[in-house]
N, C-alpha and C positions, 0 to 999 in steps of 0.2 A: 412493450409498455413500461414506463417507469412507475415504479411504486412507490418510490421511497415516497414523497411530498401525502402518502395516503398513509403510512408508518406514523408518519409526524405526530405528537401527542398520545397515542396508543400506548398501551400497559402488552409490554413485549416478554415473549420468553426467553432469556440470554441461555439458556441451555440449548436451545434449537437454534436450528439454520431457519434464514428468511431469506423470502427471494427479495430482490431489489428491483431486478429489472428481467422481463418476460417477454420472448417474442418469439413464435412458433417452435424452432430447434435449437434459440440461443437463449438461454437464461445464468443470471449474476446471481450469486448467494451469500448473505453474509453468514460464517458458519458461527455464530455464537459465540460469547465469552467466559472461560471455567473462573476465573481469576478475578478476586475480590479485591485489587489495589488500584491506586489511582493512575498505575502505570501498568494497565492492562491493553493488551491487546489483538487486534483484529487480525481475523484471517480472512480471506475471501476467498470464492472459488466462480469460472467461469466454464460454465457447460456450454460447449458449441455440437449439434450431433454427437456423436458418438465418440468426442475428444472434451478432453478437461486441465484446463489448469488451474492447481494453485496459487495464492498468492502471499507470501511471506508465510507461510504456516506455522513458525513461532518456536520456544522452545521445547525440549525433551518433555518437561513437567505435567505438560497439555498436549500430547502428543495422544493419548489418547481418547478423549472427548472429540476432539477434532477428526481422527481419525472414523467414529461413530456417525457423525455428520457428514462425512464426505460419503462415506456407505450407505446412510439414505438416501443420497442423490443417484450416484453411482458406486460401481466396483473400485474399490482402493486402486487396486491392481492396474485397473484401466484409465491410471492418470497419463496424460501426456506428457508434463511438466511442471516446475513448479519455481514460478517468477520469483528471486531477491532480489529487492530493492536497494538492499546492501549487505553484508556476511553478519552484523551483530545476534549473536544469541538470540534474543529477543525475536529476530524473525527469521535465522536460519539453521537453529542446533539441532530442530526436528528431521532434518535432512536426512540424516545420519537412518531413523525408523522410516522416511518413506520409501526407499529405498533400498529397504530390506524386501517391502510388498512391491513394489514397482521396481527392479535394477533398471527397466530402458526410459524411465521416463528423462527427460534433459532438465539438466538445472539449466536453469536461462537467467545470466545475472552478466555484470559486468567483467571487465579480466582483471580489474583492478581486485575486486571482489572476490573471484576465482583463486585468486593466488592463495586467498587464505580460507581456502575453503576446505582444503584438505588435512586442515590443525583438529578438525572436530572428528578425525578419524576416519577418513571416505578419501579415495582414490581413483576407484575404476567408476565415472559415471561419464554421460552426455553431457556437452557443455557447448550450450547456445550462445555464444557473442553478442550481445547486443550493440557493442558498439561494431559491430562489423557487417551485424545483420539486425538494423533497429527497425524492425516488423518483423511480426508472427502471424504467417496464415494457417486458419484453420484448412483443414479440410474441405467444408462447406463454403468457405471466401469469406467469413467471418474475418477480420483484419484486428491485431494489438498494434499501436505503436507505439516506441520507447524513446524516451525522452533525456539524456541524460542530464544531472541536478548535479555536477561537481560544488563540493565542499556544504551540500547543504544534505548530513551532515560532512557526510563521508568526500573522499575525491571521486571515489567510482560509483556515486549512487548517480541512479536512476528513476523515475516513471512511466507507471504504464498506463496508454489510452487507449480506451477502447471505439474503434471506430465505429460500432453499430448504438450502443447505449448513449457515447460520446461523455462516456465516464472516467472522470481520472482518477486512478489509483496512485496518490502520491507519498507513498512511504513515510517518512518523517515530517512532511513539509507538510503543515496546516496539524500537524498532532500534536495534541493539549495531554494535561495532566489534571483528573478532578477524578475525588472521591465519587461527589455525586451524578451518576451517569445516565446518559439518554444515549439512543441510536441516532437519533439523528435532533441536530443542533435546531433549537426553538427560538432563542435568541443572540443571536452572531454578538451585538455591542459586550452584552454578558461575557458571552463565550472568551473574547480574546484575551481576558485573564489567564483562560487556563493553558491559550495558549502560548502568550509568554510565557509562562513556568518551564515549558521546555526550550522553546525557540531563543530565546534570548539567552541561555546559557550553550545549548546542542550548535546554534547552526554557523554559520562560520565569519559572515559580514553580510551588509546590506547589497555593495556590490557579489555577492554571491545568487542574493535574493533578485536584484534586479535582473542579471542575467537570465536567473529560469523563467521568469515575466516574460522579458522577450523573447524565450521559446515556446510561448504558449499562449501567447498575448492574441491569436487569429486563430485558437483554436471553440469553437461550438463547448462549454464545459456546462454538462446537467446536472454533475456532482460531484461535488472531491471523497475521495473512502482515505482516510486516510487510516495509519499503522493504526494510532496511538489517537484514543478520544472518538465524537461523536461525527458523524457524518455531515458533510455544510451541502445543503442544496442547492438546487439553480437562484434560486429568489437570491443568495446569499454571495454566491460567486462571484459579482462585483466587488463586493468587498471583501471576501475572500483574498482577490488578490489586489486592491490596495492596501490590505493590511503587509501581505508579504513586499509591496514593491518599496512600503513606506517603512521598513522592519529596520532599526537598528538592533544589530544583536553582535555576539563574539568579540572578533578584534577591533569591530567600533566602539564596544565600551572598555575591554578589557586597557584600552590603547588609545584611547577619545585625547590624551593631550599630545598627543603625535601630529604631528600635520603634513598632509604632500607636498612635494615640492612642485 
């Protein structure tokens, strides 16, 4: 069952994990947020039976809040992996502590990503390819698929969809910057202020944007989680993504008196 659209308007605890989405041996949880700035953010975790992945788990600072919340769901220890969306601090310098509890769990991130993922001080771990291998099955036949988002920000970023909730988890893409914060978005027209504050300076061009569009353009989307800001629901995701297909940002403005030949 999805819960979020029943979150919507509710006075939430950002200390605690909340589930999002609920179905007999698979449930999504947002674990909370410790960090009072306008450029805070999200971790998620997905529990499939007796296997869990993280998602961008964030920096050292909040490594251990986060670390508390995964332990009320399950055992640290008993992570299976733990998804980057792309290597910046912000969603993967925590690495370095999950991995001291878990040494087998797999980092599963891009190779782009990979390369630089050994600057934070880690060498000997598992390292899942997604472009090599873009699905993750659980155990149980629970299905991730990865999507990759070159240059929006990064070249080797990525997303992840889940095929049971049909939830995307899209890293930078749809993530805003506001002080004042909700779990999940109440009014989308509002909202897209905050998320130009990042998108128009972070992502890279429009044709960047368009491109992920028609990678996702026939996908079932019941909610975007993104890194950074408040969650967009089903009701939302049409314009969701004409905001992204219609998104001038980066070297469209940076460069706007340029013209193709």
């Amino acid at each position: 069952m999805n819960l979020i659209s029943q979150l919507n308007n509710q006075a939430l605890d950002a200390n605690q994990a909340i589930c999002l989405f609920q179905q007999s041996d698979f449930n999504i949880w947002w674990l909370g947020i410790s960090e009072a700035t306008a450029f805070r953010s999200n971790t998620y975790l997905i529990q499939s039976g007796n296997q869990a992945l993280l998602i961008d788990p964030g920096h050292r600072a909040y490594f251990q809040p986060v670390r508390e919340r995964v332990a009320a769901i399950i055992p640290p220890e008993q992570l299976t992996g733990i998804i980057l969306c792309h290597q910046d601090p912000d969603v993967a310098a925590s690495i370095v502590d999950w991995l001291e509890i878990a040494p087998d769990l797999q980092i599963i991130s891009s190779p782009r990503s990979n390369v630089l993922l050994p600057y934070y001080g880690i060498s000997d771990y598992r390292f899942f390819d997604i472009v090599e291998n873009p699905q993750f099955t659980f155990t149980n036949g629970h299905k991730i698929q990865f999507i990759e988002s070159p240059f929006l920000h990064f070249a080797g970023a990525f997303t992840s969809y889940d095929c049971t909730s049909n939830m995307l988890f899209s890293g930078d893409i749809w993530a805003a910057i506001q002080l004042s914060w909700q779990l999940i978005v109440d009014n989308f027209e509002q909202h897209t202020q905050f998320m130009d504050l990042f998108h128009i300076d972070y992502m890279a061009s429009n044709i960047a944007c368009r491109g992920y569009i028609e990678k996702i353009k026939d996908l079932k989307i019941n909610a975007i989680l993104p890194q950074h800001g408040s969650i967009i629901d089903a009701t939302d995701v049409p314009a969701a993504l004409k905001y992204l297909n219609q998104l001038r940002c980066g070297t469209d403005i940076i460069y706007s008196h340029l013209e193709y030949d």
